[in-house]
C-alpha positions in Angstrom: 26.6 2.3 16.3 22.9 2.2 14.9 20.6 4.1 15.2 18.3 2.3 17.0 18.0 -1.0 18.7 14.5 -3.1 19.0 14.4 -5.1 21.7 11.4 -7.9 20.7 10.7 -9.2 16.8 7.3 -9.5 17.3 4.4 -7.3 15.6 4.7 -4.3 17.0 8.8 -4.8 17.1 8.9 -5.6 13.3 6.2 -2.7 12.1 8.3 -0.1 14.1 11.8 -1.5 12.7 10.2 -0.9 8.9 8.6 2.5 9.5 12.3 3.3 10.6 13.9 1.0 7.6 11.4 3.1 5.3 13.1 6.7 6.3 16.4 5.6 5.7 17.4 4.3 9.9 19.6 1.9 11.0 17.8 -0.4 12.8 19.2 -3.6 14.6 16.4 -6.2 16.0 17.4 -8.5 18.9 14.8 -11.3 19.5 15.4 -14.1 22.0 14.3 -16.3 20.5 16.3 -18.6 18.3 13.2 -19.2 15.9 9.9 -17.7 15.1 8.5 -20.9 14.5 5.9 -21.7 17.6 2.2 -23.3 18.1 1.3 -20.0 19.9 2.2 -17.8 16.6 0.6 -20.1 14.3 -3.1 -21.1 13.5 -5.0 -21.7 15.7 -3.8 -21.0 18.9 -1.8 -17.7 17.4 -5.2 -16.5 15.3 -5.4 -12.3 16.2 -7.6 -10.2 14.5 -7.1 -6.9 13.2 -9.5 -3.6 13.0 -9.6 -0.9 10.8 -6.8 1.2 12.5 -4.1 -1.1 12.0 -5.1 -2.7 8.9 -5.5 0.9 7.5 -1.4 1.2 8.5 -0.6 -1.8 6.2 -2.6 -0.7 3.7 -0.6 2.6 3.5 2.6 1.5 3.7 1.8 -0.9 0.3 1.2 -4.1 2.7 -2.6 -5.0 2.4 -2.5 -7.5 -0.5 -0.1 -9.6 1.1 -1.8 -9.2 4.7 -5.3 -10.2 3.1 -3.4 -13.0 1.0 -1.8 -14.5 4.4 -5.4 -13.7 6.5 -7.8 -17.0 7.1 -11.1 -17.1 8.2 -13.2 -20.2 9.3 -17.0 -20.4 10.2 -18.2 -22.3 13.8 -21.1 -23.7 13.8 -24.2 -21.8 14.8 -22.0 -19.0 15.8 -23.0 -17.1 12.2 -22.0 -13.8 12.0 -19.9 -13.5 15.0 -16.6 -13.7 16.3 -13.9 -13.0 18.8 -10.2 -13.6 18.9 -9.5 -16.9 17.4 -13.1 -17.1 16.5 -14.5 -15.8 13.2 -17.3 -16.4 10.8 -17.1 -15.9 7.1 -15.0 -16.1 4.5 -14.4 -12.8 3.4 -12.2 -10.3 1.2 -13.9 -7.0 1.3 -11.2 -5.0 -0.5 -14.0 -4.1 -2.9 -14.9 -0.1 -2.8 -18.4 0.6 -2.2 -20.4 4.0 -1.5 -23.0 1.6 0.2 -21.9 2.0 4.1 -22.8 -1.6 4.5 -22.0 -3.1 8.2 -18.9 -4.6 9.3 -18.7 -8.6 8.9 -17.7 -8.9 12.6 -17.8 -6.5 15.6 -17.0 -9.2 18.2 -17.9 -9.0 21.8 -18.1 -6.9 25.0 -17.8 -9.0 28.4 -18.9 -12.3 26.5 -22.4 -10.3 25.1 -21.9 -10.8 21.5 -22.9 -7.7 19.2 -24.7 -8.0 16.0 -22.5 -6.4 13.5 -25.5 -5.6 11.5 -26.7 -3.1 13.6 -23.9 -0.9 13.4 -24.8 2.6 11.8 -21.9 2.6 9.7 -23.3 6.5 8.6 -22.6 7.4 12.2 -19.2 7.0 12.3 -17.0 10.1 11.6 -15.4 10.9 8.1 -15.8 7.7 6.7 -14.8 7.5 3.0 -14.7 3.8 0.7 -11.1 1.9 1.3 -9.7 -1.4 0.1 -8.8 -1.9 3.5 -11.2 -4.1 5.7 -12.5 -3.4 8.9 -11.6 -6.3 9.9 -9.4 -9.4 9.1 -8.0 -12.8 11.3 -4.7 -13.5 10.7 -2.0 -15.9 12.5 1.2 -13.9 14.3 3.0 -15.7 12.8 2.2 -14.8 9.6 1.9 -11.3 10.5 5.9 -11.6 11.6 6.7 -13.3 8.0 5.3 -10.1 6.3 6.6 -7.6 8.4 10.6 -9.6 8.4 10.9 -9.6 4.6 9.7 -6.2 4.3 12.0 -4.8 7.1 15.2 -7.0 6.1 14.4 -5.6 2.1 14.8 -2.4 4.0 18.2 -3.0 5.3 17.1 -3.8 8.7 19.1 -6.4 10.7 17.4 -8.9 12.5 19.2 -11.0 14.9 17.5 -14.1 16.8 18.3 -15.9 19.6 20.2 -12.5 21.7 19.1 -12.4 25.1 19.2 -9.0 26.9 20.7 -8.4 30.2 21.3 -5.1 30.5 21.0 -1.6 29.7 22.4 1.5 29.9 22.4 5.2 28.9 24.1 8.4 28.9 22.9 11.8 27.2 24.2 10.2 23.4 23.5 6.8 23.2 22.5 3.4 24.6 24.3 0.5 25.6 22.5 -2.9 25.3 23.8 -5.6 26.4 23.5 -9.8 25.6 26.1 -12.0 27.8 29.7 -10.6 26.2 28.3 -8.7 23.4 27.5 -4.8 23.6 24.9 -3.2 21.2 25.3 0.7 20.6 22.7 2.8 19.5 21.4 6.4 19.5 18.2 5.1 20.7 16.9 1.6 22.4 13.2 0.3 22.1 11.4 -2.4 24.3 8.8 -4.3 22.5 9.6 -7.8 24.1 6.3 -8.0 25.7 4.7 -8.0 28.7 7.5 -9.4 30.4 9.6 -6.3 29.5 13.3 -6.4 30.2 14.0 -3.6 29.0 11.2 -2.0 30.6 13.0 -3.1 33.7 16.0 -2.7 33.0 15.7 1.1 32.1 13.8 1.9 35.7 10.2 2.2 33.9 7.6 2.3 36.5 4.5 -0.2 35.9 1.4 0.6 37.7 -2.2 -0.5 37.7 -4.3 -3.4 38.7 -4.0 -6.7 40.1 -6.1 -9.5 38.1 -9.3 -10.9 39.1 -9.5 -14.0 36.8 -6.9 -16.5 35.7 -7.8 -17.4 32.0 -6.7 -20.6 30.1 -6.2 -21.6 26.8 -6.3 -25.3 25.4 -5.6 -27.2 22.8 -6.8 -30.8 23.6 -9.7 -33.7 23.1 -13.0 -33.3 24.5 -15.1 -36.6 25.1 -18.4 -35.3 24.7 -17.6 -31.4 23.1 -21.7 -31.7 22.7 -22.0 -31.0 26.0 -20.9 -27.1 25.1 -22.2 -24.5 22.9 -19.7 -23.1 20.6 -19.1 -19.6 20.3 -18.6 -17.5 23.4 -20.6 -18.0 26.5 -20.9 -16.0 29.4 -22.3 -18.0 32.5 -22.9 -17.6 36.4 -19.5 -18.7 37.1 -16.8 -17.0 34.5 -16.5 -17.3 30.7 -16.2 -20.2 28.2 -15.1 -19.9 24.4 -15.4 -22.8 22.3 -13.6 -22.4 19.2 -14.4 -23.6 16.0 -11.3 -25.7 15.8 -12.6 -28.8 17.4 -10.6 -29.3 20.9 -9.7 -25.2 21.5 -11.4 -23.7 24.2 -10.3 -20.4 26.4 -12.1 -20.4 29.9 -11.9 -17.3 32.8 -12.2 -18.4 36.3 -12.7 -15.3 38.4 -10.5 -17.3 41.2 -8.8 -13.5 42.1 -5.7 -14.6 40.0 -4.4 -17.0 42.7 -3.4 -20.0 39.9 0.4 -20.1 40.2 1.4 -19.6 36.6 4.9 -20.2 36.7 3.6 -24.0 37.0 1.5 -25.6 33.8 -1.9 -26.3 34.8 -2.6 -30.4 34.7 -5.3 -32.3 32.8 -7.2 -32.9 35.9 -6.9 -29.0 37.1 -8.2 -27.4 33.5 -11.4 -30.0 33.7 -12.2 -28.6 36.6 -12.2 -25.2 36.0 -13.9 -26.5 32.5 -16.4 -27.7 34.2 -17.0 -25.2 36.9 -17.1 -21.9 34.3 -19.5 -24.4 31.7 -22.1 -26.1 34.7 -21.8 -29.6 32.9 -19.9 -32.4 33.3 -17.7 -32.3 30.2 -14.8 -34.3 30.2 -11.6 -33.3 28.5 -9.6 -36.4 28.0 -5.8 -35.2 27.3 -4.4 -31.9 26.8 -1.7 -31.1 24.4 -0.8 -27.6 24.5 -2.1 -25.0 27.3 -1.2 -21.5 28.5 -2.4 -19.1 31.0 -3.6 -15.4 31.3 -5.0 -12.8 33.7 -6.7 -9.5 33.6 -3.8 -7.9 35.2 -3.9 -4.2 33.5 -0.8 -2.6 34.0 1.1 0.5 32.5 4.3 2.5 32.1 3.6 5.6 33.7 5.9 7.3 31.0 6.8 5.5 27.5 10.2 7.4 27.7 13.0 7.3 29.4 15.8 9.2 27.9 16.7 7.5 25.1 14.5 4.3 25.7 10.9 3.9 24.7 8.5 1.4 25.1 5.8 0.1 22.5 3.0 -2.5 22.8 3.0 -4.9 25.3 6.3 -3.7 27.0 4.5 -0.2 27.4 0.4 -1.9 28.5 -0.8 -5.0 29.6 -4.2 -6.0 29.8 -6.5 -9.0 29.2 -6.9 -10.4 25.7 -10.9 -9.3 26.1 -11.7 -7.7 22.7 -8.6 -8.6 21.3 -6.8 -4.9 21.7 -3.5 -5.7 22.5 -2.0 -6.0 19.2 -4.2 -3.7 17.1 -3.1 -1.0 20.1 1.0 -2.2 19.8 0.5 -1.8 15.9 -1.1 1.8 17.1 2.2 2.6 19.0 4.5 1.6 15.9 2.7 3.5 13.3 2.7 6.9 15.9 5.9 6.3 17.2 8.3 5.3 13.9 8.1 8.6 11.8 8.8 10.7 15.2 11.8 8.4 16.0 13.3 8.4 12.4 12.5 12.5 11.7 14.5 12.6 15.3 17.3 10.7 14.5 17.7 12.5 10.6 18.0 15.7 12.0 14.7 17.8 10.7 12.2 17.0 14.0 10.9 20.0 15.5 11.4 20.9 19.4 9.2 18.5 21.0 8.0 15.9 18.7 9.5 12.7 20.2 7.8 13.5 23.3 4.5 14.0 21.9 4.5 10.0 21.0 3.9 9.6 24.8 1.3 12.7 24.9 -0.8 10.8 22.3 -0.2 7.5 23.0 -0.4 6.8 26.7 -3.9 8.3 26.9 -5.3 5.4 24.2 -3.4 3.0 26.5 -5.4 4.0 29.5 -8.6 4.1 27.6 -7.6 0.3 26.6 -7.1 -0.7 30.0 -10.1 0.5 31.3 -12.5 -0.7 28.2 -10.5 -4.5 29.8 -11.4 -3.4 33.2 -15.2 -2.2 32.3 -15.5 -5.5 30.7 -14.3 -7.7 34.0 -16.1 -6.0 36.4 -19.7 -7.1 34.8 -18.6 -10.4 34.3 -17.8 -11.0 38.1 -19.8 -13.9 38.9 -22.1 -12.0 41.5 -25.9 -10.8 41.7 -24.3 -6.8 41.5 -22.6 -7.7 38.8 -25.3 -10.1 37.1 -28.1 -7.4 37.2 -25.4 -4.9 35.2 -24.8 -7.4 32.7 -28.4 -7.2 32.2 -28.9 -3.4 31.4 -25.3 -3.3 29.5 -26.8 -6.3 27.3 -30.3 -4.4 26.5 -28.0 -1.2 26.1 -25.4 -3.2 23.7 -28.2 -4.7 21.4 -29.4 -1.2 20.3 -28.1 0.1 17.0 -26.4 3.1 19.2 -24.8 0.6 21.1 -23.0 -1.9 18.7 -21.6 1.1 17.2 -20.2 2.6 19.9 -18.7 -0.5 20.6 -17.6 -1.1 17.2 -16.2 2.7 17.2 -14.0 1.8 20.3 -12.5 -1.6 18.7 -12.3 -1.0 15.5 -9.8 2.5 16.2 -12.7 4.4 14.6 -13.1 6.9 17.4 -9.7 7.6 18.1 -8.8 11.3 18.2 -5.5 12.2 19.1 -5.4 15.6 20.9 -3.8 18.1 18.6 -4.9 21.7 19.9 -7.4 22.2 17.0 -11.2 22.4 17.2 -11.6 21.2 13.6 -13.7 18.0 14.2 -10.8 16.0 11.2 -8.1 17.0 13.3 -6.5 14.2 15.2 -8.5 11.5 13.3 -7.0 8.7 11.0 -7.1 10.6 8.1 -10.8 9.2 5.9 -9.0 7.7 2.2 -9.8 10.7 0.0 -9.9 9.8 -3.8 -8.8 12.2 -6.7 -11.0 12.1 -9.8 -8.2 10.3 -11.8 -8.2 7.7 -9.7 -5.4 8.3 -7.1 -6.4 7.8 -3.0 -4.7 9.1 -0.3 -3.2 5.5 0.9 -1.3 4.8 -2.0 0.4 8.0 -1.8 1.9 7.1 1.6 3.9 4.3 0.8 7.5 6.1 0.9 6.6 7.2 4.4 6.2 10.9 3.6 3.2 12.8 4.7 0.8 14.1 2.6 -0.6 17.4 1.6 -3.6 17.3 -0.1 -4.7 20.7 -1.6 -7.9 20.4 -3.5 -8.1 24.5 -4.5 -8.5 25.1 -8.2 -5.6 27.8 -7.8 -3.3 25.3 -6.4 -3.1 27.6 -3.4 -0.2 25.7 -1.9 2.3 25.1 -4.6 5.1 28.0 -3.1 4.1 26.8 0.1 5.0 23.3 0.1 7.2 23.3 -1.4 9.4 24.3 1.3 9.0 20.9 2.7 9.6 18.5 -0.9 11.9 16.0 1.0 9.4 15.5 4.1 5.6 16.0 2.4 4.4 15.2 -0.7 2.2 17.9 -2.3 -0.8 16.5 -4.1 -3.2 18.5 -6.1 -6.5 17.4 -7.9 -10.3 17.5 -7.5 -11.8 14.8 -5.0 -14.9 12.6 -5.6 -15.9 13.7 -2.2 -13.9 16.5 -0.3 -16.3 16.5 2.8 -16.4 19.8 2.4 -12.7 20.5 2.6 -10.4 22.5 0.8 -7.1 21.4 2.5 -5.8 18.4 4.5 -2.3 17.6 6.2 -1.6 14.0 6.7 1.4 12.9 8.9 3.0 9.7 7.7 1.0 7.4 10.6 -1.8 8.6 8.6 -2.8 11.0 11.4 -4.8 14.4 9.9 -2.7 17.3 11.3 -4.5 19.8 9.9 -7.5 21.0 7.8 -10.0 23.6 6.5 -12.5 24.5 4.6 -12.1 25.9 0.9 -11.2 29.2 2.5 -8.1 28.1 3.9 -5.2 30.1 3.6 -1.3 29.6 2.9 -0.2 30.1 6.4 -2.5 28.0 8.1 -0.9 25.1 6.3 2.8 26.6 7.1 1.7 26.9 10.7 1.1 23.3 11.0 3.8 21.3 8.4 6.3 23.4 10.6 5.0 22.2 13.9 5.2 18.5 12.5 7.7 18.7 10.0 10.1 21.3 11.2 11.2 24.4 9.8 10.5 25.2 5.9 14.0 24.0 3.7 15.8 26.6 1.3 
């Protein structure tokens, strides 16, 4: 028996199945399909970008050089400075540490309104310290899922393609997952196979929200006269174009209430004239050679737990691709979800803590959904909608405005809700750096949290001691404490808990014991 089965090699599958590798889990992945290899994981038509929050998680978890090495960025023309998903601008590697709070190099869009990424007040955004990490980075899925499989199978994690799920079941002490004649035991079962979820069905999850408004398309084909549209993204009277800066990729959103049958592929003729519609010319698009097709159907579990199956990423939230959320939010799910799940199944979890992945999790979900749904309902093509996108686009091109945009993508404002009125709490925890050199990410490689005391009496070497196995106690002067005297860091990189520099011994005891469980002999 394992100790837990992953249902879906993808991203958010893969992260979560290292997180558990890390602290020492058995972890079985069963992937349908036979091999990773596809046009939709590769470049171009598998580009994804990721923001701050999740490239923050690679970075602490020893991963960022090889992220940045496999990440790609490509410039469209007249589109500099701007991007979207699949869509980027400069050639970049902004690993290098600055104090300077210079401005992202991309913020993307909201609705199709592009935003200006150098208008966002960087200073405005909360406990911001300088971090290798980017704020953002393009990179293919596929070569997200090369990363992730090396790192998890070096962690003992066993990945097995081509096993199709049928069924599942579960009693109070384990799962039962099932592929044709095979069974697959584990303590614990997790569904990230996508939108589609089996296991989600299987396992009786309910799935609620809203029905779609557009159907979108992408395309990879030849365009007889691509002149005839402008590259970059385009909002018009009619729906949404994106011309890529691959020559022949283009994503289109006709608001036709959803009603394309996608269990058919769209023809040649069908896409030019929804091409055509959504652009107002007469563009022709001569053959197509790869296409797929979306909605803005948002949808979500009502619960990410059932007994002993959980949900994570797509399985758990659909929504549409606007913004480019759905994996940076599945990566969000991993990083939250993996330390609970493998402090559960060791033994040392405190009463509670597996359920409050759902408590802080589901809430972001929601908030993801409706940032999709704000976005679709002022791109309707209708005069309501038309004289909204007009305020929202003077709104969006003040300096306020592209950052709270870029706060909302980038994972920047996300603060889970811990019970503490400390503004820190809650936060993705701002990369403190010692004087000798050491920051906080590169002490969280192992997986451990992290207890940062920066008192000159080393107020907290009795006291954490009490948890050596689960926290790592750090002690040293930083360059900038924000005014701080102690932080706890939970091993997503979550701060759990912190005060000033009269903090005391059993404010920090108080809190490792509600996230790491009780104190060890």
């Amino acid at each position: 028996m394992h100790d837990v089965v992953i249902v879906g090699a993808g991203p958010v599958g893969l992260f979560l199945a290292c997180e558990l590798g890390l602290a020492g889990c058995s972890v079985l992945v069963l992937e349908k399909e036979s091999e990773p290899d596809s046009p939709w994981r590769t470049e171009p038509l598998g580009t994804r970008g990721l923001f701050g929050f999740s490239v923050g998680a690679f970075y602490r978890r020893g991963l960022l050089d090889a992220l940045v090495a496999a990440s790609f960025t490509f410039a469209p023309p007249e589109v500099d400075g701007l991007d979207v998903d699949g869509l980027d601008v400069e050639a970049r590697d902004s690993r290098t540490e600055s104090d300077d709070p210079s401005p992202p190099r991309a913020v993307g869009h909201f609705a199709g309104m592009v935003l200006d990424p150098a208008k966002v007040d960087m200073t405005a955004l909360p406990f911001r310290l300088p971090s290798p990490a980017p704020d953002f980075t393009m990179i293919s899925l596929q070569a997200v899922e090369t990363l992730l499989s090396e790192r998890a199978v070096k962690l003992g994690v066993d990945i097995r393609r081509g096993v199709t799920v049928d069924a599942v079941a579960q009693d109070e002490d384990h799962v039962v997952v099932s592929a044709g004649e095979v069974d697959f035991e584990a303590r614990w079962v997790v569904g990230c196979d996508g939108g589609r979820s089996v296991v989600r069905r299987l396992a009786g999850f309910e799935f609620a929200g809203t029905e779609p408004e557009f159907t979108g398309y992408t395309v990879f084909g030849t365009l007889a006269d691509p002149e005839k549209l402008r590259p970059g993204i385009n909002l018009t009277p009619t729906g949404m174009y994106v011309r890529m800066a691959i020559e022949g990729h283009i994503a289109m959103m006709d608001f036709d209430g959803g009603a394309f049958d996608r269990s058919r592929q769209p023809t040649r003729e069908h896409l030019q004239t929804v091409l055509r519609r959504v652009s107002g010319t007469d563009v022709t698009l001569s053959d197509v050679q790869l296409t797929s097709t979306f909605t803005d159907r948002a949808k979500q579990a009502t619960t990410y737990r059932q007994g002993r199956v959980l949900l994570a990423g797509d399985a758990a939230h659909i929504h549409s691709p606007l913004g480019g959320q759905g994996l940076n939010t599945g990566i969000g799910d991993a990083v939250n979800l993996g330390w609970k799940l493998a402090a559960t199944v060791r033994g040392h979890a405190p009463d509670g803590l597996l359920d409050t992945y759902d408590q802080e999790r589901h809430p972001i979900g929601a908030q993801v959904l409706d940032w999709s749904r704000a976005q679709v309902s002022i791109m309707r093509p209708d005069r309501h909608a038309q004289a909204i996108q007009g305020v929202v686009r003077d709104l969006l091109g003040t300096r306020d405005g592209t950052t709270y945009v870029f706060g909302k993508v980038s994972g920047s404002s996300i603060r889970y809700d811990l019970d503490s009125a400390h503004p820190l709490v809650g936060r993705n925890a701002p990369n403190f750096r010692l004087d000798d050199g050491t920051c906080l990410g590169e002490l969280m490689r192992d997986g451990l949290g992290v207890v940062l005391d920066f008192s000159a009496e080393r107020r907290l070497d009795g006291s954490a001691a009490a948890w050596r196995t689960r926290l790592r106690h750090v002690t040293g002067t930083p360059v900038d404490d924000l005014g701080l005297g102690a932080v706890l860091v939970r091993p997503d990189g979550t701060v759990a808990w912190a005060d000033d520099h009269d903090f005391t011994a059993d404010e920090f005891e108080r809190a490792a014991s509600r996230w790491f469980g009780r104190p060890q002999l």
